[in-house]
C-alpha positions as CSV (number, residue, x, y, z in Angstrom):
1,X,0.4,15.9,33.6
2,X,-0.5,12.9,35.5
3,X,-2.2,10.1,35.0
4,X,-5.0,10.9,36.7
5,X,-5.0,15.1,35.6
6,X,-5.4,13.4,32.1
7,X,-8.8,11.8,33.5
8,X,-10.0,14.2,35.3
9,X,-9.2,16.4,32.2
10,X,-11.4,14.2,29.4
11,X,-14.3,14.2,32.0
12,X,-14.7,17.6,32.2
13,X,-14.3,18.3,28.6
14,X,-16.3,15.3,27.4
15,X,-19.0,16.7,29.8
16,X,-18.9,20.6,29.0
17,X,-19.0,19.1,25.0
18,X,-22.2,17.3,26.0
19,X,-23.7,20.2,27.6
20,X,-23.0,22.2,24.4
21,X,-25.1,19.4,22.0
22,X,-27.3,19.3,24.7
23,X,-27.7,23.2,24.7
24,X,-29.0,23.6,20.6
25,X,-32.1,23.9,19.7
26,X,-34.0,21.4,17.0
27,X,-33.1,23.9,14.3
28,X,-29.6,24.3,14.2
29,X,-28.9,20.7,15.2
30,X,-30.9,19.3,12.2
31,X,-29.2,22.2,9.9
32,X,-25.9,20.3,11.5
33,X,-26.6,17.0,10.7
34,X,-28.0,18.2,7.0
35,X,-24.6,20.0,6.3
36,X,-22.4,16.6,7.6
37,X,-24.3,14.5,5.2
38,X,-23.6,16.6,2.1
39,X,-20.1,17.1,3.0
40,X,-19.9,12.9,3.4
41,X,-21.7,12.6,0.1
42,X,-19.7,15.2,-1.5
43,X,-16.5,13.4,0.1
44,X,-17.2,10.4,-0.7
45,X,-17.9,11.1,-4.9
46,X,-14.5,12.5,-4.8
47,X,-13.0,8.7,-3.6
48,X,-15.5,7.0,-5.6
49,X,-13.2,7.1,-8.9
50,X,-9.6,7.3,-7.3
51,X,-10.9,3.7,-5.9
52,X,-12.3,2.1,-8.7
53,X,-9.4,3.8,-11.3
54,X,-6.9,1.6,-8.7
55,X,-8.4,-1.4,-8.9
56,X,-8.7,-1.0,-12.3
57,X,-5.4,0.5,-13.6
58,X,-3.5,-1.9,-10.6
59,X,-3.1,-5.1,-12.5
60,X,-2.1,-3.4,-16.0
61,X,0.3,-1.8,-14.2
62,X,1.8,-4.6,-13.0
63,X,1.5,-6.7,-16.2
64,X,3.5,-3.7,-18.0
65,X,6.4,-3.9,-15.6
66,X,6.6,-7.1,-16.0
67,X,7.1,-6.8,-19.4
68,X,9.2,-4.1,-19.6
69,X,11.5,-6.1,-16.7
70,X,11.4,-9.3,-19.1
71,X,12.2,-7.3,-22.2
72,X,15.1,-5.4,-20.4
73,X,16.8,-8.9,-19.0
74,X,15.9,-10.6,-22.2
75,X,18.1,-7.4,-24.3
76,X,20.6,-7.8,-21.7
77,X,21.2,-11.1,-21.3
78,X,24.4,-12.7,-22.9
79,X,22.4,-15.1,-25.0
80,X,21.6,-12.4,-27.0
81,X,25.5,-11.4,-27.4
82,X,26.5,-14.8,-27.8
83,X,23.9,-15.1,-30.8
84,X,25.5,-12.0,-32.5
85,X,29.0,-13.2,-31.9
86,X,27.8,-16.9,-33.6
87,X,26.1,-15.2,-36.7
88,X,29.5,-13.0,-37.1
89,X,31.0,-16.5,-36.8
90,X,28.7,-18.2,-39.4
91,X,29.5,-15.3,-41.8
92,X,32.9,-16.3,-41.9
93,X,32.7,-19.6,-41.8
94,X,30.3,-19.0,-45.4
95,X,32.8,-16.9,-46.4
96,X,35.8,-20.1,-46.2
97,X,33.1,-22.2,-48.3
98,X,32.6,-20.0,-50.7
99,X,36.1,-19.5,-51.0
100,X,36.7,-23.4,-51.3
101,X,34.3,-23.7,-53.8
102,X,35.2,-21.3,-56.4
103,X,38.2,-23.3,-57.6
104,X,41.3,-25.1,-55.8
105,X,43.4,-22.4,-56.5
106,X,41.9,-20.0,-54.2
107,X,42.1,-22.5,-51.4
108,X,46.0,-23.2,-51.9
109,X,46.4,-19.0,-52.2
110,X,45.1,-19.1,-48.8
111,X,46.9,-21.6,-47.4
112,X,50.6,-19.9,-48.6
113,X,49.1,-16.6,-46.9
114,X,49.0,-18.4,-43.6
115,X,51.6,-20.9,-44.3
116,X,54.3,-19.4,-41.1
117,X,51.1,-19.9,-39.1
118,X,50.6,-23.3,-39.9
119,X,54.5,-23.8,-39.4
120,X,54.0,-22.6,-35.7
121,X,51.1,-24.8,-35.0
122,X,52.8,-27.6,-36.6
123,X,56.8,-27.2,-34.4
124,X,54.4,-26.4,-30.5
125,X,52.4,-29.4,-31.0
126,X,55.1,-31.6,-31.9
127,X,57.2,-30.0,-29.2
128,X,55.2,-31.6,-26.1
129,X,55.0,-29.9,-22.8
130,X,57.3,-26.5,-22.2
131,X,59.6,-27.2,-19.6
């Protein structure tokens, strides 16, 4: 259809819809309009607590993601690795001081367990660069 079939088209229907309102009597009009309102009152209760529950429950929702995103990078993040790997680190490092302290022996004991460790250390840094 053309452009101007489309015009012609919305006249006539606009006017054979107007002749149609035109044609009801009082009664049935005002039992129309009476029917509209209750179905726009009855429409509009059903919105009434979707609306206000979204403005409502909107901001918590976003304060909880938040939190949840926060708690997931702050789990996550390798801080929190690197602090376990320090206190496994700490542990150890008690566990040589407390080893010290009971009594020189222990410390020498130790020593003679590592000594062809400290024998390698010794020889590549007195070695200089590898050629």
């Amino acid at each position: 259809m053309s452009e101007t079939d489309n015009d012609a088209f919305e006249t006539r229907s606009r006017a054979l819809f107007q002749d149609s309102v035109d044609g009801l009597d009082m009664r049935i009009r005002s039992r129309l309009t009476q029917a509209r309102s209750l179905a726009l009152e009855a429409a509009s209760e059903r919105r009434r607590p979707w609306l206000f529950g979204w403005k409502m429950w909107a901001p918590a929702a976003g304060v909880t993601a938040a939190a949840i995103l926060g708690l997931g990078l702050w789990i996550g993040s390798p801080i929190g690795h690197q602090a376990a790997t320090l206190a496994e680190s700490n542990i150890e490092d008690l566990d040589l001081v407390a080893a010290t302290d009971e009594g020189s022996s222990d410390a020498i004991e130790m020593l003679q367990d590592d000594i062809d460790f400290y024998d390698f250390a010794d020889k590549a840094a007195n070695s200089g660069p590898a050629a």
